[in-house]
N, C-alpha and C positions, 0 to 999 in steps of 0.2 A: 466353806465347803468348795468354795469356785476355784479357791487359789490349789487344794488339797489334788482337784478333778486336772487343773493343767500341770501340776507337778507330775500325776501317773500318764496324762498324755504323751508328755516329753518325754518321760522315758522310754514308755513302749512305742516312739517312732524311734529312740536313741536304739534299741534293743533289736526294733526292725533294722533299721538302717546297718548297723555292727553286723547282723546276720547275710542281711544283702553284699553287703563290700568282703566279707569271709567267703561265701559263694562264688563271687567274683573274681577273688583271687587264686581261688583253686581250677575256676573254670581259668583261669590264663594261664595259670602255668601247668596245666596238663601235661602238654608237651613240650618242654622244656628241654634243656641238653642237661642229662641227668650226668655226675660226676663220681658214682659208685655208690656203692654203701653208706655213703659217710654225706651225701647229700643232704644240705639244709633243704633243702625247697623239698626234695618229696619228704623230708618226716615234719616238715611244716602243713602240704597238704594234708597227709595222713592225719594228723593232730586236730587240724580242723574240719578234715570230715567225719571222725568221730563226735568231735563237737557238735558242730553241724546234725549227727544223727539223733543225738542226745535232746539239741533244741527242740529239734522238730517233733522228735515223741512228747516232749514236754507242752509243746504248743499243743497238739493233739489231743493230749489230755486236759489241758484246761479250756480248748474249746467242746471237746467232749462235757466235759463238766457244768459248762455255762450253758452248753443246752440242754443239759438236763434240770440244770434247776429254770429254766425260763418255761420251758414244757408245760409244767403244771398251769402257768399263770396267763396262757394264751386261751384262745377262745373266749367262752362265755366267761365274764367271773361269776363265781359261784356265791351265793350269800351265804354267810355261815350265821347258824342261831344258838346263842347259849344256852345252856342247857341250867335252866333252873330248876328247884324244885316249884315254881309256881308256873312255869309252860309243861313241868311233866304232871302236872296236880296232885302232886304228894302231900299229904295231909303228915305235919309234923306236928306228932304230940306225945306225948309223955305219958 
């Protein structure tokens, strides 16, 4: 299970990191000397600010998600009791 936990660690910093340096590179070349229509660099930014907008709702959603399922499980825990028929005293007979 340890080896399983640092295999998803490395990725979701490989994943941050990819995201950070794609940020990076659109915030540098903002203002560039743009050379018409036909410019690599602005439909390279464009491509990865779409990406970019893509990630980000995707991150939003899964941290959306993680708190909602961790919600439940904060505060008091609650003790759950099964439900027999001998704590409800139901008398089984034929």
């Amino acid at each position: 299970m340890k080896n399983r936990s640092k295999v998803t660690v490395t990725a979701t910093a490989l994943i941050i990191l990819a995201l950070m340096l794609s940020c990076a590179f659109v915030t540098l070349s903002a203002d560039h000397e743009c050379r018409g229509e036909d410019c690599a660099v602005c439909a390279l930014c464009s491509l990865l600010s779409k990406t970019l907008g893509a990630a980000f709702l995707a991150a939003l959603c899964v941290c959306a998600s993680a708190v909602s399922l961790a919600v439940p499980f904060c505060g008091e825990a609650r003790r759950t009791v099964a439900s027999t028929p001998v704590r409800m005293k139901v008398k089984l007979s034929d």
